[in-house]
OpenMM code with the backbone's topology and positions (N, CA, C; nanometers):
from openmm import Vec3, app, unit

residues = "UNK UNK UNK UNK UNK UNK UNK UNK UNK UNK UNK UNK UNK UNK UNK UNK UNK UNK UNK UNK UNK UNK UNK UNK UNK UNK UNK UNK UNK UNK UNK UNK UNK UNK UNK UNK UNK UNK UNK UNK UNK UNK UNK UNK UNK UNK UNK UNK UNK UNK UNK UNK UNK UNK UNK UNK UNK UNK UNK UNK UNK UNK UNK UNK UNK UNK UNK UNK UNK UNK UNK UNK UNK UNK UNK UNK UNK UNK UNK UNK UNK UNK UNK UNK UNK UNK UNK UNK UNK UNK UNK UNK UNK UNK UNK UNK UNK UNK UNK UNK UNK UNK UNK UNK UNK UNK UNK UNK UNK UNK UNK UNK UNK UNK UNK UNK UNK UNK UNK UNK UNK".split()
positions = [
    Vec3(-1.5002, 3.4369, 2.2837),
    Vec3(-1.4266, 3.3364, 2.3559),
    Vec3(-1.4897, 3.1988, 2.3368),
    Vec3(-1.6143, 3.1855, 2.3167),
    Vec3(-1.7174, 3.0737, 2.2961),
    Vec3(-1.6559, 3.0132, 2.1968),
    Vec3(-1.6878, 3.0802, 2.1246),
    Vec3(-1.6653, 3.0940, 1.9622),
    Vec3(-1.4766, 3.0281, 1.9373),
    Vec3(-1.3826, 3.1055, 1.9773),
    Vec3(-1.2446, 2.9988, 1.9839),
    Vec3(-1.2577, 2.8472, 2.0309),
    Vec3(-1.3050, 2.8481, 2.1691),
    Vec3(-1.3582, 2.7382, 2.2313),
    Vec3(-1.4217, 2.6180, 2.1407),
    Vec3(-1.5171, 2.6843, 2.0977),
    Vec3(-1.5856, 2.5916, 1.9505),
    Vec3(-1.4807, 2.5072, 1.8635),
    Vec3(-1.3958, 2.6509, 1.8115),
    Vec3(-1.3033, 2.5963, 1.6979),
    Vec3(-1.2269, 2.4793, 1.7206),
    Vec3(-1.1726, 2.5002, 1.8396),
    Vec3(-1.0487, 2.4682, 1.9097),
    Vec3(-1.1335, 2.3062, 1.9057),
    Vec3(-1.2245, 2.2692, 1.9744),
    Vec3(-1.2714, 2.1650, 2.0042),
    Vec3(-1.3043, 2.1082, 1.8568),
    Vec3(-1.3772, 2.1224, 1.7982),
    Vec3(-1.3976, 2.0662, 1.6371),
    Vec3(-1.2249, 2.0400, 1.5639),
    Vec3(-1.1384, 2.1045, 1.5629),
    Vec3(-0.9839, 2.1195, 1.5359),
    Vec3(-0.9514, 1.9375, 1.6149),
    Vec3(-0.9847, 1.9645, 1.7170),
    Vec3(-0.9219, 1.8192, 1.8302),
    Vec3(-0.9662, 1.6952, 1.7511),
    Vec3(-1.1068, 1.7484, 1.7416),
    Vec3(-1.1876, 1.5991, 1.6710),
    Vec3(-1.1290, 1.5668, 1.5232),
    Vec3(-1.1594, 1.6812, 1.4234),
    Vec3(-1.1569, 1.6737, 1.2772),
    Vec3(-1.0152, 1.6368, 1.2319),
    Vec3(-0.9168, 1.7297, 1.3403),
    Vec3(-0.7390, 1.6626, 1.2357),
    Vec3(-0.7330, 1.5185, 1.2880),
    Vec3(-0.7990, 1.4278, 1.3860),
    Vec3(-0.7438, 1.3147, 1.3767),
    Vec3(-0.8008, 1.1898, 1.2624),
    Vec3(-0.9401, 1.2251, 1.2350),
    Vec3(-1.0238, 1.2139, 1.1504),
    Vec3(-0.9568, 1.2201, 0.9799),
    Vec3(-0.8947, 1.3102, 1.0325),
    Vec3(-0.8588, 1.3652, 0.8307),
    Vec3(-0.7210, 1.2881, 0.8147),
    Vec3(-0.6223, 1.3077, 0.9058),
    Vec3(-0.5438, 1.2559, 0.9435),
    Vec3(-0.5384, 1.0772, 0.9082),
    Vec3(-0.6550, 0.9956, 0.9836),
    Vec3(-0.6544, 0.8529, 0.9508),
    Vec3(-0.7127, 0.8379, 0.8221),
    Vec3(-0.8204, 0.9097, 0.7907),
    Vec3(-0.8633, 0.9413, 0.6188),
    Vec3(-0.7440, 0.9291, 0.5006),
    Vec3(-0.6613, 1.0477, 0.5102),
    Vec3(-0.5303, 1.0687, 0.4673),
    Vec3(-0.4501, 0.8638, 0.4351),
    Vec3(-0.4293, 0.8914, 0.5476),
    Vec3(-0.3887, 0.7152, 0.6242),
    Vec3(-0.4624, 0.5892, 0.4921),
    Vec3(-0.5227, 0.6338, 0.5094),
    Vec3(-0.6323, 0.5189, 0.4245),
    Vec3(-0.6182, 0.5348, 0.2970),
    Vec3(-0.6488, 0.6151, 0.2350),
    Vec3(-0.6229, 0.6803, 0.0979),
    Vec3(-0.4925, 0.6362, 0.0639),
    Vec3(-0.4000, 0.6818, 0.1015),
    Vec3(-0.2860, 0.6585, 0.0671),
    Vec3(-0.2350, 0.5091, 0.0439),
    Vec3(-0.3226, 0.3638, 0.1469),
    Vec3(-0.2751, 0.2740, 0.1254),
    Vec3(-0.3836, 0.1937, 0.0613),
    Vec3(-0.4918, 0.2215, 0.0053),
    Vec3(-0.5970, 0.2244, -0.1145),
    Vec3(-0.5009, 0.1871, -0.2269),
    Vec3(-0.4308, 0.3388, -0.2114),
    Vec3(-0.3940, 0.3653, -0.3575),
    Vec3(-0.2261, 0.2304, -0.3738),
    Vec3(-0.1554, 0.2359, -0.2656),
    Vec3(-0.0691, 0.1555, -0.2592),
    Vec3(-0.1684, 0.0077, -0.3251),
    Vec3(-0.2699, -0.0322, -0.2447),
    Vec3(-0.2883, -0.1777, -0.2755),
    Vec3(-0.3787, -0.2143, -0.3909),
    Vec3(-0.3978, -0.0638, -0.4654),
    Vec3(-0.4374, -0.0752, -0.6269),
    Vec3(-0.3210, -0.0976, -0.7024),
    Vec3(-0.2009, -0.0326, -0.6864),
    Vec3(-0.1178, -0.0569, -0.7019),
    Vec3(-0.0489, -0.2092, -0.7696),
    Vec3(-0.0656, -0.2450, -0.6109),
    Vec3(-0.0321, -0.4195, -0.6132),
    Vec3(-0.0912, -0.5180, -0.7055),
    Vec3(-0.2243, -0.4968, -0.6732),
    Vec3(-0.3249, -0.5337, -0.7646),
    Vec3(-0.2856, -0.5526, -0.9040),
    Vec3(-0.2611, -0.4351, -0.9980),
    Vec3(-0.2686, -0.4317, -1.1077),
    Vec3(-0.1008, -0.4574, -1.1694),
    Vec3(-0.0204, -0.4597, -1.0237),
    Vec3(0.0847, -0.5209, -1.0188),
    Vec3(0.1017, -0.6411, -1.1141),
    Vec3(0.0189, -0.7244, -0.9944),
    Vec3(0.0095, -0.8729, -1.0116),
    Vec3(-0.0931, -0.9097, -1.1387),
    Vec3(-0.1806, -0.8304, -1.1470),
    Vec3(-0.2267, -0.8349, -1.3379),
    Vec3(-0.1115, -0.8454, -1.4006),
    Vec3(-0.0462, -0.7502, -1.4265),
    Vec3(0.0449, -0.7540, -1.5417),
    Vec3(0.1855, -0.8942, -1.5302),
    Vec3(0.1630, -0.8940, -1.3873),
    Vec3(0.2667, -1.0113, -1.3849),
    Vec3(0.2476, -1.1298, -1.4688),
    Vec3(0.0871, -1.1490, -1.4317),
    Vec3(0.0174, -1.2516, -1.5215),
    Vec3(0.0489, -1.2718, -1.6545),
    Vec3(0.0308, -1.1122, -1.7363),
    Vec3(0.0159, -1.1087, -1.8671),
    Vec3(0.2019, -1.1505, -1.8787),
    Vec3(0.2592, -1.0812, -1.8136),
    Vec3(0.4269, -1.0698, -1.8356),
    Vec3(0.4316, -1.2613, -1.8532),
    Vec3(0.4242, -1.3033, -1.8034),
    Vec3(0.4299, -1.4754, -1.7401),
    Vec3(0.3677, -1.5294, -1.8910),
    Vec3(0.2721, -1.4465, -1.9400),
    Vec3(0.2225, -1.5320, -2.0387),
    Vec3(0.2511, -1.5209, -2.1906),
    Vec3(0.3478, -1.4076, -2.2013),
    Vec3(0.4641, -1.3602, -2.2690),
    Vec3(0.5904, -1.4396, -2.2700),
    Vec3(0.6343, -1.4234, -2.1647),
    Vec3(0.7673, -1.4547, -2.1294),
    Vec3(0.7929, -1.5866, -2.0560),
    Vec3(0.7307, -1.7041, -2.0280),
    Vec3(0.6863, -1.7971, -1.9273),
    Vec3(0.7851, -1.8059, -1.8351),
    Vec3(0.8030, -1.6623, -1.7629),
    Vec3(0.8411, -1.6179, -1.6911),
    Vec3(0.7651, -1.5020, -1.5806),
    Vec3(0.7881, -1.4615, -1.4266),
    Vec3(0.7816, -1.3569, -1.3628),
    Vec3(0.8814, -1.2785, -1.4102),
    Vec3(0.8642, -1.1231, -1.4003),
    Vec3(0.9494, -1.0099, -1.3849),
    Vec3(0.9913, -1.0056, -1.2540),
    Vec3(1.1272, -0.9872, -1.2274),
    Vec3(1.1284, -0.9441, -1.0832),
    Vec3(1.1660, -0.8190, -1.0386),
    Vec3(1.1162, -0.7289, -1.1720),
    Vec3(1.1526, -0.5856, -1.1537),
    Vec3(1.0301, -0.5146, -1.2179),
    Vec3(0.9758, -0.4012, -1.0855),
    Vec3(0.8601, -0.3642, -1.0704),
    Vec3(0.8786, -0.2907, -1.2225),
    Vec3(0.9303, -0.1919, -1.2721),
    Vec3(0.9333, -0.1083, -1.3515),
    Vec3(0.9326, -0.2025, -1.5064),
    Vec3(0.9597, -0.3697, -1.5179),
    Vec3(0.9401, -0.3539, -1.6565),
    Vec3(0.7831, -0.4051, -1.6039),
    Vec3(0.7245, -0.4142, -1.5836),
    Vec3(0.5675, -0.4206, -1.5646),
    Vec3(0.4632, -0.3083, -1.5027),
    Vec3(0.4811, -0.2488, -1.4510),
    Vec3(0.4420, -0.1133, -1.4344),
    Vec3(0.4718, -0.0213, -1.3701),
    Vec3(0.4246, 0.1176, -1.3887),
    Vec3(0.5096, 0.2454, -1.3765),
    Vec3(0.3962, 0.2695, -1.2392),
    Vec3(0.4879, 0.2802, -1.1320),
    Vec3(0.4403, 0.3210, -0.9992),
    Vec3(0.3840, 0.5113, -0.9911),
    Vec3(0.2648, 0.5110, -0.9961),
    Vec3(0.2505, 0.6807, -0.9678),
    Vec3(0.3153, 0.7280, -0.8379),
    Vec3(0.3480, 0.8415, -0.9088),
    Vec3(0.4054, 0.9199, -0.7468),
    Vec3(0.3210, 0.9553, -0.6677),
    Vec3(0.2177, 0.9516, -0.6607),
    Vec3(0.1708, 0.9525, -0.4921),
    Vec3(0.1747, 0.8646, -0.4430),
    Vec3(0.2086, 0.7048, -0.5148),
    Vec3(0.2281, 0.6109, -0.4474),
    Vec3(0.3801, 0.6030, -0.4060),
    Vec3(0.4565, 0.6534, -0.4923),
    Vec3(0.5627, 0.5963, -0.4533),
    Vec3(0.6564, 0.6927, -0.3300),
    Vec3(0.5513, 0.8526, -0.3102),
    Vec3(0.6078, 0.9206, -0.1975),
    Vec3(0.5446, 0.8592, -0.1051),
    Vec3(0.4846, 0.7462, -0.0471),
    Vec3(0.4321, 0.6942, 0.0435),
    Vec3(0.4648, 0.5414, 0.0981),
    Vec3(0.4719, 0.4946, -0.0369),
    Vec3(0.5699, 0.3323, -0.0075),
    Vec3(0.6639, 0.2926, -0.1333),
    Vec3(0.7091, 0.2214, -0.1025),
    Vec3(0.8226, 0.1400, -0.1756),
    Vec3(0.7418, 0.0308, -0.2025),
    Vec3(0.7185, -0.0256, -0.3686),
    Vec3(0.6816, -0.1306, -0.3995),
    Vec3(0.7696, -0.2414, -0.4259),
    Vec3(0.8171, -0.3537, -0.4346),
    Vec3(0.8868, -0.4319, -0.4545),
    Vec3(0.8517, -0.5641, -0.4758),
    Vec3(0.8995, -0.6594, -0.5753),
    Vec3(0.9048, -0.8055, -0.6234),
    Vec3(1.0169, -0.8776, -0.5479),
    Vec3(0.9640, -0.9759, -0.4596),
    Vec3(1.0456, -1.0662, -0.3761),
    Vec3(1.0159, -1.2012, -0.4410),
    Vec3(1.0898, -1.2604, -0.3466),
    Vec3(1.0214, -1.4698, -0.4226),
    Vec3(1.0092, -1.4797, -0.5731),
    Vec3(1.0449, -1.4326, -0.6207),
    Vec3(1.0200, -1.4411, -0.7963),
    Vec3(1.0990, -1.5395, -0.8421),
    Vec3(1.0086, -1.6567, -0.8702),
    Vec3(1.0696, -1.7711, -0.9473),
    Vec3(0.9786, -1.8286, -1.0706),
    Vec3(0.9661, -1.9143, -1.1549),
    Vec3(0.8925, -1.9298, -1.2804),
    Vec3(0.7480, -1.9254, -1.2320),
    Vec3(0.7369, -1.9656, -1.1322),
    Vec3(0.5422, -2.0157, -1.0779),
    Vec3(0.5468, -1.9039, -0.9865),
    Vec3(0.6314, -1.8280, -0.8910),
    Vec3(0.5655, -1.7603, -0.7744),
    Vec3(0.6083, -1.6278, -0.7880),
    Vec3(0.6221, -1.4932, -0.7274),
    Vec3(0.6189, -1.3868, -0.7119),
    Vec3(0.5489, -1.3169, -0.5598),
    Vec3(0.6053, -1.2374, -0.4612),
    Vec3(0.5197, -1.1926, -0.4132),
    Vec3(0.5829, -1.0267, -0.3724),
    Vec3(0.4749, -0.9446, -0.3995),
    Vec3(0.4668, -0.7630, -0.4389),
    Vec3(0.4394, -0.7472, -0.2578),
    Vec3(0.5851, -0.6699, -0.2045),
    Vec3(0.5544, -0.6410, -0.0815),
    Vec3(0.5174, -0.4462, -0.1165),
    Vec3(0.4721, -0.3785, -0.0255),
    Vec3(0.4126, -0.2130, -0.0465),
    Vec3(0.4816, -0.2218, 0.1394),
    Vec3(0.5967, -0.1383, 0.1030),
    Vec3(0.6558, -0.0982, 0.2451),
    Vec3(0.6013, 0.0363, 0.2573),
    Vec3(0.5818, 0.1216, 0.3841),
    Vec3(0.5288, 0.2475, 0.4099),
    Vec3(0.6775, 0.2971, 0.4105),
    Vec3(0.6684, 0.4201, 0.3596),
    Vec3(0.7659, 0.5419, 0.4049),
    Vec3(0.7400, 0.6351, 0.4699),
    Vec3(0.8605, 0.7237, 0.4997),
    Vec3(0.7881, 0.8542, 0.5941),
    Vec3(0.6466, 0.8990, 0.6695),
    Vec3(0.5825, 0.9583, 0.6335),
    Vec3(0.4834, 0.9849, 0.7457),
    Vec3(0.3495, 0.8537, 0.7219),
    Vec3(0.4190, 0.8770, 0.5988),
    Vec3(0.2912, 0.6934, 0.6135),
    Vec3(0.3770, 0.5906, 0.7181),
    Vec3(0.4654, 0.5910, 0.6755),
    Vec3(0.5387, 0.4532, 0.8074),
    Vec3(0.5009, 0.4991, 0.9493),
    Vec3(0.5082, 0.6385, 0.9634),
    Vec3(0.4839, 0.6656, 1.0993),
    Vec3(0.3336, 0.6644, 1.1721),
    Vec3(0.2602, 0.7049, 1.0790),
    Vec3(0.1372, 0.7539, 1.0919),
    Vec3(0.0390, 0.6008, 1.0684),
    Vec3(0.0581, 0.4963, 0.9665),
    Vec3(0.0237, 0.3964, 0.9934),
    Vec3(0.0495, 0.2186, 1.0344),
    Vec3(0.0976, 0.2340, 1.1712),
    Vec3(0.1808, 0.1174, 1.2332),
    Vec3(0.0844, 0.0055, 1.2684),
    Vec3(-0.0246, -0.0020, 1.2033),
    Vec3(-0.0992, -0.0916, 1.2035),
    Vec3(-0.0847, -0.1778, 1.0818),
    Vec3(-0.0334, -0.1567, 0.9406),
    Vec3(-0.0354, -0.1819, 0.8044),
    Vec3(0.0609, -0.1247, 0.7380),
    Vec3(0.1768, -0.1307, 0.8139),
    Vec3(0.3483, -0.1052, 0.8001),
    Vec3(0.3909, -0.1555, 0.6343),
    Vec3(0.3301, -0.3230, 0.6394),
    Vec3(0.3722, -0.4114, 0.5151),
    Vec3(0.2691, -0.4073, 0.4857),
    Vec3(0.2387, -0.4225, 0.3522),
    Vec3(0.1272, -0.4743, 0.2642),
    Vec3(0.1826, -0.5871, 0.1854),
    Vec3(0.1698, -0.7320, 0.1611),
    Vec3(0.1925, -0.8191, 0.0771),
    Vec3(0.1112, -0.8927, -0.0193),
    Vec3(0.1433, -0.9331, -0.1078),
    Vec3(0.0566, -1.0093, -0.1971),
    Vec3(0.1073, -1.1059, -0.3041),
    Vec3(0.0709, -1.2312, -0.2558),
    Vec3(0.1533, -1.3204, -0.3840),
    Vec3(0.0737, -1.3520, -0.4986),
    Vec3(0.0802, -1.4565, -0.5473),
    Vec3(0.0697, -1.5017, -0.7340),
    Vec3(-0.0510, -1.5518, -0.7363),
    Vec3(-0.1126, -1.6011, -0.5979),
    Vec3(-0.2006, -1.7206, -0.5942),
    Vec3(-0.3186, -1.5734, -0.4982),
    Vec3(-0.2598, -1.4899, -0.5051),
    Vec3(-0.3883, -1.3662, -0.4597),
    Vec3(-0.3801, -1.3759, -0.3039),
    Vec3(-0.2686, -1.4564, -0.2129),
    Vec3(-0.2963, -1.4142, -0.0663),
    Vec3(-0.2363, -1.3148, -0.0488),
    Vec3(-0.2896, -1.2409, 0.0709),
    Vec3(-0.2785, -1.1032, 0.1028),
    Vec3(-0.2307, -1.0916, 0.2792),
    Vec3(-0.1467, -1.0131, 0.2844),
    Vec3(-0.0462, -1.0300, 0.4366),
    Vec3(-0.0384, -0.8720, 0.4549),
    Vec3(0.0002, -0.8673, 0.5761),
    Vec3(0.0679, -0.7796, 0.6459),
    Vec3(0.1697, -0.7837, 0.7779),
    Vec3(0.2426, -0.7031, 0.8366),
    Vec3(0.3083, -0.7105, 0.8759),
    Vec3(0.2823, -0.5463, 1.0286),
    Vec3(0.2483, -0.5831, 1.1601),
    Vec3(0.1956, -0.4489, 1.1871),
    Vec3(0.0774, -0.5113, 1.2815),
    Vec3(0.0655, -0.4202, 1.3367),
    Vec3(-0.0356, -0.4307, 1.4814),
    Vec3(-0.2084, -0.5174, 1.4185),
    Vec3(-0.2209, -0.4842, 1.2637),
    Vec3(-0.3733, -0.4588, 1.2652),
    Vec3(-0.3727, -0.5950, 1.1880),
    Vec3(-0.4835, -0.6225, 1.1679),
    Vec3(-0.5404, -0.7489, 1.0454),
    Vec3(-0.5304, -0.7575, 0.9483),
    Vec3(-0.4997, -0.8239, 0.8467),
    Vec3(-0.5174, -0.8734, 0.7027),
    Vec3(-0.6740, -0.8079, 0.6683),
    Vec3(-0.8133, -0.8115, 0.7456),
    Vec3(-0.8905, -0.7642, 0.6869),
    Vec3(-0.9138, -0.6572, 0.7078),
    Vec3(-0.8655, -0.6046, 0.8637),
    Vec3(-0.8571, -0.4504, 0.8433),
    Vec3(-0.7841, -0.3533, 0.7673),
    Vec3(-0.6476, -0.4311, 0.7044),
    Vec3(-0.5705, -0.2832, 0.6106),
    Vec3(-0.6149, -0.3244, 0.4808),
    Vec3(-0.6694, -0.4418, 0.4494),
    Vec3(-0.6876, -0.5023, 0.2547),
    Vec3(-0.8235, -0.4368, 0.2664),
] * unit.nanometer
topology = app.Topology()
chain = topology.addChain("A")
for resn in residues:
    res = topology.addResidue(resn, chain)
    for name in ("N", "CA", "C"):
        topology.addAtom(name, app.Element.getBySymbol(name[0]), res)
């Protein structure tokens, strides 16, 4: 009976733990994402002296990112661009602190959501 007791209590602590872990990871990988986003935008711009305003001719989103958020090119005009990372499903639910992730041309970084710019970047 000890012994359930034990489990049961370590179970309470550890899934919320793995749970915000999970949380984190997932929007890591979203804001590497962005990142290398906005690299290639660069290179695209210095090709084309133009922005792309479509994620896919500049890079191919992995699916673990993309079962977790929606990446997207907003503001795209010759000088600006900015890569919003919306949460989906249990990421939208699970992290309402860092809902939006944003990032424009000139490298500022936003969100949208209970928490800080330096707590979700």
């Amino acid at each position: 009976m000890v012994t359930v007791a034990i489990v049961g209590i370590l179970s309470a602590i550890a899934y919320p733990s793995y749970r915000d872990h999970v949380v984190k990871t997932n929007r890591t990988s979203a804001e590497n994402v962005m990142l290398q986003l906005a690299n290639k935008q660069e290179q695209y711009r210095l090709d084309k002296r133009e922005y792309s305003s479509v994620v896919d001719d500049v890079v191919a989103v992995p699916g673990d990112v993309s079962r977790n958020y929606t990446i997207t090119l907003g503001n795209v005009t010759a000088t600006t661009f900015t890569i919003t990372a919306t949460a989906t499903g249990a990421q939208a639910s699970s992290d309402t602190k860092c809902a939006n992730l944003t990032l424009t041309q000139d490298g500022t970084k936003g969100i949208t959501g209970t928490g800080t710019v330096a707590g979700c970047w």
